[in-house]
N, C-alpha and C positions, 0 to 999 in steps of 0.2 A: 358789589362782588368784583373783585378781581378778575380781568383779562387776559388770554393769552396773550394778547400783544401790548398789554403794558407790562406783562411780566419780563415778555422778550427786549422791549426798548431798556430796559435796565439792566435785566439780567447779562445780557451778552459782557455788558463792562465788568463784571463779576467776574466772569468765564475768560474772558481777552481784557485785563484790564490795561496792559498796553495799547489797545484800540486808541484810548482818549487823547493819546498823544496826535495820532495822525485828525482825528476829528477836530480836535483845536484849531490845529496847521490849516484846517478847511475853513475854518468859522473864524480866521484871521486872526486867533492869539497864541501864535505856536509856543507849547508848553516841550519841553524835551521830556523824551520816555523817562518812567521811572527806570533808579536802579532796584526797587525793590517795593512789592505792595503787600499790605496789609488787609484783610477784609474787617471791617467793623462793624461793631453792635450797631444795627438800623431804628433801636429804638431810644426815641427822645423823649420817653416819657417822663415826666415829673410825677411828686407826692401830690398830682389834681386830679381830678376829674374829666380833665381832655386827655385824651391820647393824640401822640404825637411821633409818627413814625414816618422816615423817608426811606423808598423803596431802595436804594443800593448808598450803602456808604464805604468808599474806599478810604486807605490813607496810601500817598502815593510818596517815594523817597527816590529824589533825585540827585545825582552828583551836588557837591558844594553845598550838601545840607540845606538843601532846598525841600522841603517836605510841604504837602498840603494834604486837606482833607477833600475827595472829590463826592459830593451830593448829587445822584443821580435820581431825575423823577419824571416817569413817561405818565406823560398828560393826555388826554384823547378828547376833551375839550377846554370848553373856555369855563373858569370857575374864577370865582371874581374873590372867593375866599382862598384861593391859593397864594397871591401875593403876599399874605398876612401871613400863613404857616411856613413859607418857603423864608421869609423873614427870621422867623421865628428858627426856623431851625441853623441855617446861619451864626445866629449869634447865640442861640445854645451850645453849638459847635465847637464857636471860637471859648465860649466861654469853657469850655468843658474839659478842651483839649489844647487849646494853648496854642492851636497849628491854625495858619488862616486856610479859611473852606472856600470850597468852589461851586457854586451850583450849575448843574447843566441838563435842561431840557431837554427831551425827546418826544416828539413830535410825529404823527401820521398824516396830518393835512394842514394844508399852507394857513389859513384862518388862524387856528389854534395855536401855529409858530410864531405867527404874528403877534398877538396876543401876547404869547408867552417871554417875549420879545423885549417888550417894554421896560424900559427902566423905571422904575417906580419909589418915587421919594417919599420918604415916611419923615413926616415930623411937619410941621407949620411950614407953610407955602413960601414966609421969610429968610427961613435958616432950617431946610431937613437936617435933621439928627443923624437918617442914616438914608443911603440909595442902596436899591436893591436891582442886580445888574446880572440877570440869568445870564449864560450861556445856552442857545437854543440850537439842536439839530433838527432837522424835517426837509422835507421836501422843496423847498423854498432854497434852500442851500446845500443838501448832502445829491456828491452828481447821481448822473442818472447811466449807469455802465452798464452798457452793452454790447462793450466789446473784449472776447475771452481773455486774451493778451494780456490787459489793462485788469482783469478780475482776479486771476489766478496772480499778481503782484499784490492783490491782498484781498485773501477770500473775507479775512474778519469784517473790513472795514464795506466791503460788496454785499456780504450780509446784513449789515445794517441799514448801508443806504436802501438795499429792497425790501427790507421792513416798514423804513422810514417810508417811500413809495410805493406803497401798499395800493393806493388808488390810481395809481397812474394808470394813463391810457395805453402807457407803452410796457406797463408790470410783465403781461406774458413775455417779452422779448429780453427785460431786466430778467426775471426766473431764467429764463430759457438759456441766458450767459453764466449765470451760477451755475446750475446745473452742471453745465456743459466745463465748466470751469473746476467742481467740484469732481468732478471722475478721471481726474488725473492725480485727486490730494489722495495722500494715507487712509484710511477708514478711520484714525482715531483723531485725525485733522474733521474728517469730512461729515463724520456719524455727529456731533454735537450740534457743526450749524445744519445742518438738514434739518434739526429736531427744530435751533430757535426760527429760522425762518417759515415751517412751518405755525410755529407757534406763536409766532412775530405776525402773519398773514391773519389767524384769528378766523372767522365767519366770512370774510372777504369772498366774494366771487373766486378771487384770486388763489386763495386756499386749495380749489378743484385742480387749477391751472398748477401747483405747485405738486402735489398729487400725485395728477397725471405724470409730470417728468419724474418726480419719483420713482415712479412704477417702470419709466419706460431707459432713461440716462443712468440710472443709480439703482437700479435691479438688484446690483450684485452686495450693495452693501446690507449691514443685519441690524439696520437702525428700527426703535421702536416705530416711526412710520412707515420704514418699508414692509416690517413685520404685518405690521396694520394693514396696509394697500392689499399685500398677499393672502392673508384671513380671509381678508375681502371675497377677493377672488376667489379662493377655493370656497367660500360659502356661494360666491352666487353660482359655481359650477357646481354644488351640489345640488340646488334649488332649482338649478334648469334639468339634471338628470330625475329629479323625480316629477316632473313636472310634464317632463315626456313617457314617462311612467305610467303615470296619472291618464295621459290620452291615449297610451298607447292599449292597455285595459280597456276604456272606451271604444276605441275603436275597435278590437276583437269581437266586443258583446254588442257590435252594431248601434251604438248610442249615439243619438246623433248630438253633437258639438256646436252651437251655434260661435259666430266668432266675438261676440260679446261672453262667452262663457271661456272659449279658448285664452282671449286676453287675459279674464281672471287669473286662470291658473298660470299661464305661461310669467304673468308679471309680481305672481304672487314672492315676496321674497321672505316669509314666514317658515324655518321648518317645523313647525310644532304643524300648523295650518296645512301645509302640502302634507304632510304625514297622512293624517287623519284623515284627507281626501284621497292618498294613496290605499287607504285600508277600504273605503268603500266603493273605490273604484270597479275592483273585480266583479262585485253583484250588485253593483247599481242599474236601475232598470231606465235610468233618465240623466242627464245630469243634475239635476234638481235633487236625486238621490246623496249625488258626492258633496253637494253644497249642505243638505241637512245641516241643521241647528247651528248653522254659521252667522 
């Protein structure tokens, strides 16, 4: 199953595919911006039985008829059968399109960049036929910016790298410079990467962390998670008003609450579940009455 963070490690070149110019310039083979991009069919399948698909295929067109095709595939571990499809699609590529391809890696932890890293020679250990020479971003190489000044000069490429450091130790302070960096951009700048780095984050610890400043640096934007964080909220403000509801009943008809019973209700965050214990609250003779058939 597909992840949100290897959707994100791809997708953003989809979204910004100028990004990959400054990413090269980082990873030491500076490519110039296109003058113009293409998105491409991602599938390499043939008349077989395997499928064969790479997650983002760009074609990018630069001054002086410089064209290539850019192969983008967020990896999250080590797969030892990767080197043979990542092969594989290369030279499907070249064959298919005439245009030389580029592959490039994205990465979430240092191990797997490494890995991913390797140049790998295909053919007799005397004379390989062909090497196969990813380009890899992660952690290991994309910096680690934390400082606003330096972010807002390029939120796309900020977004990435806090994707790509996803685990770092110092992630809340990497967020906490986007953020702060993102509530000076436009809403139509700002609303897409909020969505990829949250989606770039994934189950991560970090996700909460990202969240949170959502809800609190970026309030004002009407992005699907800030929509999300404020649902949130007004659900758990509903859940605590009937909840006070609930013992407030109680407490009228003299029932006594123990605080194992209070925490129930007060951390309950079900309204179907508070409901139902709201409706027997008024003539419960116990609490044991409002808990019934639960």
């Amino acid at each position: 199953m597909v992840s949100s963070p290897h959707e994100a490690m791809h997708r953003i070149f989809q979204e910004y595919p100028g990004l990959f110019s400054r990413v090269s310039e980082l990873l030491g083979v500076p490519i110039a911006a296109p003058t113009s991009v293409s998105v491409m069919p991602t599938d390499l399948t043939e008349n077989r039985p395997v499928e064969r698909r790479v997650d983002t295929l760009l074609r990018l067109d630069a001054e002086g008829d410089e064209s290539f095709l850019l192969a983008v595939e967020a990896q999250g571990k080590k797969d030892e059968d990767k080197p043979a499809s990542w092969a594989y699609y290369l030279s499907y590529l070249y064959t298919k399109y005439r245009v030389p391809p580029l592959l490039l890696v994205v990465c979430q932890d240092r191990a797997t960049a490494e890995w991913a890293s390797r140049t790998v020679p295909i053919g007799p250990r005397q004379w390989p036929a062909l090497t196969l020479r990813p380009l890899v971003a992660g952690p290991h190489n994309m910096p680690v910016i934390t400082n606003v000044a330096e972010a807002r000069k390029d939120l796309v490429l900020t977004t990435l790298a806090a994707i790509t450091h996803a685990a770092d130790p110092d992630i809340g302070a990497i967020l906490k410079t986007l953020s702060t960096a993102l509530r000076d951009a436009p809403e139509n700048i700002a609303d897409p990467l909020v969505e990829l780095t949250a989606q770039g984050l994934g189950s991560r610890p970090a996700a909460q962390q990202w969240r949170n400043l959502v809800a609190v640096d970026l309030s004002f934007y009407k992005s699907a998670i800030s929509e999300e964080i404020r649902d949130e909220g007004r659900s758990e403000g509903r859940a605590e008003g009937i909840a006070q509801g609930i013992l407030l009943f109680l407490a009228r008809s003299g029932v006594d609450v123990p605080d194992e019973a209070r925490e129930r209700i007060t951390t309950c965050g079900d309204p179907d579940t508070l409901n139902r214990w709201l409706l027997r609250a008024p003539v419960a003779q116990s609490v044991e009455d409002v808990f019934a058939e639960e």
